[in-house]
N, C-alpha and C positions, 0 to 999 in steps of 0.2 A: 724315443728319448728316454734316459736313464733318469732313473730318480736319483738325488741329491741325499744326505745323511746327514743331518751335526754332528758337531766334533760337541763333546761336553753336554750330553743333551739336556733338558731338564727332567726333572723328577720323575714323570710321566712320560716323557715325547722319547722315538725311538733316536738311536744314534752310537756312536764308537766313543770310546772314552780314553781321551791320552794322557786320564791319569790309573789309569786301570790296566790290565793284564788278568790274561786266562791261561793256567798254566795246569798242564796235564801231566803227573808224576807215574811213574813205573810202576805198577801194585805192588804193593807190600811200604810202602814211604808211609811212613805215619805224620803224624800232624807235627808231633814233636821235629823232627828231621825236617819239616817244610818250615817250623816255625827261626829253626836252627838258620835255612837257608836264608828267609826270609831277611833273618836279625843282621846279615852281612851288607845291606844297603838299605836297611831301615824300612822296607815293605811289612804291610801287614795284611793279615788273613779277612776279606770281605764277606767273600761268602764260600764257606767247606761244602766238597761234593758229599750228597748222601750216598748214592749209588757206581759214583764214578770216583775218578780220582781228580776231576779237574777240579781247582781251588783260583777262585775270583781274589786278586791280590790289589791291593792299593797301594801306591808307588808314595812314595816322598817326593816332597818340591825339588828334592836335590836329584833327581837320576829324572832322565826323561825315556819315551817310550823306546825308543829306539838301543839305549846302554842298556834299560832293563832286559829287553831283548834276548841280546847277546849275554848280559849275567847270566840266565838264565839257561840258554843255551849248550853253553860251557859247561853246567855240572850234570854229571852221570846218572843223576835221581829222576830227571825232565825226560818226559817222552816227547811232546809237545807244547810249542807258546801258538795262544791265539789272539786275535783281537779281543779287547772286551766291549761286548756291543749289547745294545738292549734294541731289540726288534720292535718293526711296527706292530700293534697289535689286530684282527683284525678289522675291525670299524675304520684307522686309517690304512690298510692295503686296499681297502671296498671305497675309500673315498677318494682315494690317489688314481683307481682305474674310473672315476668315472668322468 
């Protein structure tokens, strides 16, 4: 039997977030260029990759996950969108198998 995940988790608990996005830009996009992107449906910068290029984005009440999606999609700077999810950590993967 699969485990289950919340949607919106709380502060702590793991889960996927449908007001969030992870989006992986092309090397060389600077901050500025993502923030450019950003400014066209009102997202903002969550949390900037230090090592990579993937930037945790925070969506506005007004576009849901699915148009951010596809915005996203569309412009030629995005290598990849992924879910934005916060993982079990491990004390609940060790209490969920027993």
């Amino acid at each position: 039997v699969a485990d289950t995940i919340p949607v919106n988790p709380t502060q702590e608990g793991p889960g996927v977030f449908m007001d969030q996005i992870t989006v992986v830009f092309h090397a060389g996009v600077s901050r500025i260029e993502v923030e450019a992107i950003n400014s066209e449906i009102g997202a903002t910068i969550l949390r900037e990759p230090l090592v990579s290029q993937a930037y945790r984005m925070k969506l506005p009440v007004t576009i849901n996950l699915q148009d951010a999606t596809s915005f996203y999609q569309g412009k030629p700077s995005v290598r990849v969108i992924m879910p934005a999810i916060r993982a079990p950590n491990r004390t609940e993967i060790a209490a969920s198998a027993a």
